[in-house]
C-alpha positions as CSV (number, residue, x, y, z in Angstrom):
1,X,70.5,-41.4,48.6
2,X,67.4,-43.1,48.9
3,X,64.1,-42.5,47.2
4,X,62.3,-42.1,51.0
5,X,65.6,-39.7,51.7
6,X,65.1,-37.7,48.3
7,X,61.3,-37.1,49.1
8,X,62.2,-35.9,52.9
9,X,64.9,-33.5,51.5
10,X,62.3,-32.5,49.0
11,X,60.2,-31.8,51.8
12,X,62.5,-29.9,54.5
13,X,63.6,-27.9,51.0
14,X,59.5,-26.7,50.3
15,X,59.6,-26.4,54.0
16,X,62.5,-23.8,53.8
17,X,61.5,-22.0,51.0
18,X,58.2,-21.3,52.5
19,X,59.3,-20.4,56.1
20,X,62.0,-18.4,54.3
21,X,59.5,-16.3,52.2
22,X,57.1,-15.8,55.4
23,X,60.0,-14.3,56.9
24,X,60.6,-12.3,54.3
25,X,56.8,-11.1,54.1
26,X,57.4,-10.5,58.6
27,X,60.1,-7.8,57.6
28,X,57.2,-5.7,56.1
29,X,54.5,-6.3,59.0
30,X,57.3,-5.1,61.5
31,X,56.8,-2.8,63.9
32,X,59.7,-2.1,64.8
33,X,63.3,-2.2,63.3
34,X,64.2,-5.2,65.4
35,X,61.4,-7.0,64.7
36,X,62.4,-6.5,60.9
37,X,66.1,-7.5,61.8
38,X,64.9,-10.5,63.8
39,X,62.8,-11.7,60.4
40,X,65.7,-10.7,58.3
41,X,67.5,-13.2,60.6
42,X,65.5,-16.1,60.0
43,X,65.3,-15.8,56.0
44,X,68.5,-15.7,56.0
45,X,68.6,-18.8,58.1
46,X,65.9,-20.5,56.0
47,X,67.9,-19.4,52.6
48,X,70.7,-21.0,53.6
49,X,68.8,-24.1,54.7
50,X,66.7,-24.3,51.8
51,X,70.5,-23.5,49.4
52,X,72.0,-26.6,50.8
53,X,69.1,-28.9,50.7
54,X,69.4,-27.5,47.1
55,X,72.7,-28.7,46.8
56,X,72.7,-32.1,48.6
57,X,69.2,-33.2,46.1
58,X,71.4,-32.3,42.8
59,X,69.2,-29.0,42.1
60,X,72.5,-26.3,40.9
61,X,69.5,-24.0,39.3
62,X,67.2,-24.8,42.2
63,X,70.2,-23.1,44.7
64,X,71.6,-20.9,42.3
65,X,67.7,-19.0,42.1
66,X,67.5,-19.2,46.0
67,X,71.1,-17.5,46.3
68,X,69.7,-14.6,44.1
69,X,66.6,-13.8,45.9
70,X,68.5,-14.0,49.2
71,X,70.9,-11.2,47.1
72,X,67.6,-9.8,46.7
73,X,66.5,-10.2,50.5
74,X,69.6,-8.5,52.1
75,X,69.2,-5.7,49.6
76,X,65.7,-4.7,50.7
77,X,66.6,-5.1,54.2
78,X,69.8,-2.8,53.3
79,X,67.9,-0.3,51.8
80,X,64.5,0.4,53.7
81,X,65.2,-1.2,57.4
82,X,68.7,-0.3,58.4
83,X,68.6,2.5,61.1
């Protein structure tokens, strides 16, 4: 990989992690259950993106830390937004 394809997968993986985490923050500004579900949707999406960008740069902690918070994600969604 080169240096210019590094620093865009860098990039797409900050992008991720962000969009991921404002998705996160959506499911408690909902205003309805599927509005929660639909932002649950996209972190999950976003955790997975931002895992295998992770992956491809070389980061094993870096996607091993975003797999635990997305443990962390489906457990909050599990227990305060399923009907």
């Amino acid at each position: 990989m080169t240096e210019e394809e590094r620093q865009s997968k860098q990039g797409y993986l900050a992008s991720c992690k962000a969009e991921a985490e404002k998705a996160y923050d959506g499911m408690y500004e909902a205003h309805s259950f599927r509005d929660a579900n639909d932002c649950y949707r996209d972190a999950k999406d976003y955790f997975y993106a931002a895992i295998g960008h992770a992956e491809d740069l070389g980061l094993p902690e870096e996607a091993e830390a975003l797999r635990k918070h997305l443990e962390h994600v489906k457990a909050v969604f599990r227990s305060q937004f399923v009907q």
